[in-house]
One Martini backbone bead per residue (centre of mass of N, CA, C, O) as a GRO file, in nm:
protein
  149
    1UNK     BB    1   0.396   1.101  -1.029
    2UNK     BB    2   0.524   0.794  -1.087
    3UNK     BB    3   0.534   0.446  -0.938
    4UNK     BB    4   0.681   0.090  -1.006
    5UNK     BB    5   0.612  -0.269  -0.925
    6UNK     BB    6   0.747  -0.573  -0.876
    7UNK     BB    7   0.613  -0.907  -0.786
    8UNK     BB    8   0.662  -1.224  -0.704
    9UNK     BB    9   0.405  -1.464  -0.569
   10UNK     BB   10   0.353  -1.766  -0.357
   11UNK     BB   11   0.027  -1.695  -0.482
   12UNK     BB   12  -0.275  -1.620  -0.481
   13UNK     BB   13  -0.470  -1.391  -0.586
   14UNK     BB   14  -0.697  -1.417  -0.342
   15UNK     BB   15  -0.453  -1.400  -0.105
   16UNK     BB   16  -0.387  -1.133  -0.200
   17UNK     BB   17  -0.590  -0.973  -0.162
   18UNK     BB   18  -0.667  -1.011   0.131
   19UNK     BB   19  -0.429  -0.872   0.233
   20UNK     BB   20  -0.476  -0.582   0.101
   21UNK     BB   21  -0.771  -0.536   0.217
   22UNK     BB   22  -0.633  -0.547   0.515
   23UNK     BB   23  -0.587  -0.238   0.611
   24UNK     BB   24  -0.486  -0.312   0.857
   25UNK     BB   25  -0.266  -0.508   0.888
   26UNK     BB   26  -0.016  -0.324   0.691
   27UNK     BB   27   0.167  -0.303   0.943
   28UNK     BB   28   0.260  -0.634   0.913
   29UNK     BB   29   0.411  -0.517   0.625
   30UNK     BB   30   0.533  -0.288   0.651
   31UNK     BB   31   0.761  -0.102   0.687
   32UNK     BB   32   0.903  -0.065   1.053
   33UNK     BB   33   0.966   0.231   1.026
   34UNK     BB   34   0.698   0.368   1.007
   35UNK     BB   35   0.467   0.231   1.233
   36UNK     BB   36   0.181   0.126   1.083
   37UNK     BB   37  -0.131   0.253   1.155
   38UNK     BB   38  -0.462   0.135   1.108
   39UNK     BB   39  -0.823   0.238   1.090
   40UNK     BB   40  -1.118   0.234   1.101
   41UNK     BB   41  -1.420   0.426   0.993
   42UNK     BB   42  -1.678   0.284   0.855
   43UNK     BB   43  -1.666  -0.003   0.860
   44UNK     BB   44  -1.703  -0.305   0.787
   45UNK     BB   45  -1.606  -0.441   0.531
   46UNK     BB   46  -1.421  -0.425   0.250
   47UNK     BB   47  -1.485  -0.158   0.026
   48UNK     BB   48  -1.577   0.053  -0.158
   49UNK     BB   49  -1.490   0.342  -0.006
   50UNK     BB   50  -1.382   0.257   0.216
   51UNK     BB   51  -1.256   0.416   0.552
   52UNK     BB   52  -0.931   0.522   0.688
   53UNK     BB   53  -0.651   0.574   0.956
   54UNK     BB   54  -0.347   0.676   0.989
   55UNK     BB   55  -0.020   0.587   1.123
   56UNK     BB   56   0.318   0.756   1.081
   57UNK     BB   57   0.676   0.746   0.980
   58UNK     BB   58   0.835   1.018   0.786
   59UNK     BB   59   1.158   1.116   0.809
   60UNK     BB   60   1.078   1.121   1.134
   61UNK     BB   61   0.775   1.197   1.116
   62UNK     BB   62   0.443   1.263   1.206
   63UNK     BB   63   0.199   1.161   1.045
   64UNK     BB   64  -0.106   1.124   0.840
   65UNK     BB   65  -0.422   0.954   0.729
   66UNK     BB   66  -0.643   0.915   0.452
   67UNK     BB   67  -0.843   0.653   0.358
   68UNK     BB   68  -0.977   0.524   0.036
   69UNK     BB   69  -1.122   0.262  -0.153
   70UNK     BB   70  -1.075   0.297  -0.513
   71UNK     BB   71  -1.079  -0.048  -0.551
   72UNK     BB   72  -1.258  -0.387  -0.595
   73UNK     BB   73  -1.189  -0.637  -0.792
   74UNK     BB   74  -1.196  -0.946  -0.720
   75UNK     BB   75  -0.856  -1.093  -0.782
   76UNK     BB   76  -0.719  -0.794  -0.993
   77UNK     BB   77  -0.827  -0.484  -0.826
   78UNK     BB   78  -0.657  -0.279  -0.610
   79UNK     BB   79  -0.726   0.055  -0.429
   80UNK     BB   80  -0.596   0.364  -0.234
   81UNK     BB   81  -0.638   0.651  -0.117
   82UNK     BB   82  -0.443   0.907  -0.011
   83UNK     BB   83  -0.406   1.167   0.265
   84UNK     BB   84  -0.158   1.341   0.345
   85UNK     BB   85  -0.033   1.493   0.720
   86UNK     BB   86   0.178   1.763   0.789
   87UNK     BB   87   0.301   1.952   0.974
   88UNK     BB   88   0.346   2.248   0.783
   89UNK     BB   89   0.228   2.096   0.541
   90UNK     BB   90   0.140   2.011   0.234
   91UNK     BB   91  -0.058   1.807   0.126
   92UNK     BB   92  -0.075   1.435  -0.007
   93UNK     BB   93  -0.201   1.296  -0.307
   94UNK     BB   94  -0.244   0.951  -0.335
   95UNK     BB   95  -0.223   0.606  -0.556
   96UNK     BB   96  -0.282   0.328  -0.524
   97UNK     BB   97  -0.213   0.029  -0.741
   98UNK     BB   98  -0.320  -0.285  -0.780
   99UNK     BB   99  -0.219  -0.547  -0.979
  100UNK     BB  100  -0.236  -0.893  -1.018
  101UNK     BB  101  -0.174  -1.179  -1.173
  102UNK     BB  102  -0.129  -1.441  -1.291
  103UNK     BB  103   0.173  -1.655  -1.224
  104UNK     BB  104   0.353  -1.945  -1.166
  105UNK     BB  105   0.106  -2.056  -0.976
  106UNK     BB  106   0.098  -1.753  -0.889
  107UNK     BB  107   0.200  -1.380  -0.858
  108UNK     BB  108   0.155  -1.105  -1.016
  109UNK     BB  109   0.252  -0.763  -0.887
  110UNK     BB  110   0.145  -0.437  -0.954
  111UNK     BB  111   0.264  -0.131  -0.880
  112UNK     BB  112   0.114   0.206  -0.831
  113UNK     BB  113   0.231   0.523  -0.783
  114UNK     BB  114   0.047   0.823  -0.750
  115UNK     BB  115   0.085   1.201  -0.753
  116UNK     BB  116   0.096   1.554  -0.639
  117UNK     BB  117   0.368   1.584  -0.554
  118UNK     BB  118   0.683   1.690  -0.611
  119UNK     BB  119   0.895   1.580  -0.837
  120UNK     BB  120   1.158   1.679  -0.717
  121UNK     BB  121   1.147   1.494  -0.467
  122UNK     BB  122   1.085   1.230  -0.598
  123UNK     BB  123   1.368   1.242  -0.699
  124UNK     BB  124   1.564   1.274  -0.476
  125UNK     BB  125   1.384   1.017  -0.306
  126UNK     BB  126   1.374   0.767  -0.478
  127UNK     BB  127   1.555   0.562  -0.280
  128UNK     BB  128   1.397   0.548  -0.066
  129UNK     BB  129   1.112   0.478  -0.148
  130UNK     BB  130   1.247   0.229  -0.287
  131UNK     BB  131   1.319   0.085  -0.026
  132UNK     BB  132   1.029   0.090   0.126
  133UNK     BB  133   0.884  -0.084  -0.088
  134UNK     BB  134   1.030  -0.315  -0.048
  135UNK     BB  135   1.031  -0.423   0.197
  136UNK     BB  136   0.687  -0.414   0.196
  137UNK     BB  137   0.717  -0.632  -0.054
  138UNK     BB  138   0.879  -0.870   0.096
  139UNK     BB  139   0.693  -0.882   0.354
  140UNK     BB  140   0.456  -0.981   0.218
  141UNK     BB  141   0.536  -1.238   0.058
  142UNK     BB  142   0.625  -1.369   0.305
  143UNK     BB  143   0.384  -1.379   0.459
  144UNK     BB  144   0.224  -1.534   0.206
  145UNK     BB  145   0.450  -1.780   0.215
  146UNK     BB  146   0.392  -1.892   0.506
  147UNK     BB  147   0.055  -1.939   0.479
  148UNK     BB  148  -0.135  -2.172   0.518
  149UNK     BB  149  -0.304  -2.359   0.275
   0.00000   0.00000   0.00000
């Protein structure tokens, strides 16, 4: 299962990056349904390898999941590896991956989730999935673009 979104963002690739990168944040961009709270488990800076633990609400039920930021590229290319855990059900396995590209003064942002899950619930949820991610990535956007620079 593959899905790709792009967005164009009225800001640098380097504030694009950093906001990527503040992997606590994200709930403060994720959809607000979600309601997704991000914790350090590694500490320190975010690099390569660093750990988070999430939760969130996913169609109704409450989530976890073990975050890990699998790329690190500075300011091209930002990923971080999901392992989800819901009572009851097998372990899911995505990776986020980020690709920033300058483009018209700011920023083209490409997301591309893959993952391990089942491809027909994938193609079921599509619609969900897919406006999930727009708003999340709507609301990345305002904040970027709302930020005194």
């Amino acid at each position: 299962m593959a899905f790709r979104w792009k967005k164009q963002i009225n800001a640098p690739p380097e504030a694009v990056f950093e906001k990527l990168a503040d992997m606590p944040g994200h709930g403060e961009w994720a959809n607000p349904n979600a309601k997704l709270k991000v914790h350090e488990v590694s500490g320190g800076a975010p690099q390569l390898g660093s750990k988070f633990r999430s939760e969130a609400v996913f169609f109704g039920k409450p989530v976890s999941a073990d975050l890990e930021i699998a790329a690190f590229e500075r300011p091209r290319k930002f990923a971080y590896s999901v392992s989800h855990h819901q009572q009851g059900k097998k372990d899911v396995h995505l990776l986020h991956s980020f690709t920033l590209m300058p483009a018209g003064g700011g920023t083209m942002l490409e997301l591309t989730t893959t993952g391990d899950g089942n491809p027909l619930l994938g193609v079921i949820f599509y619609p969900a999935i897919k406006s999930d991610r727009n708003k999340s990535l709507n609301n990345l956007k305002a904040k970027l673009e709302s930020a005194p620079r």
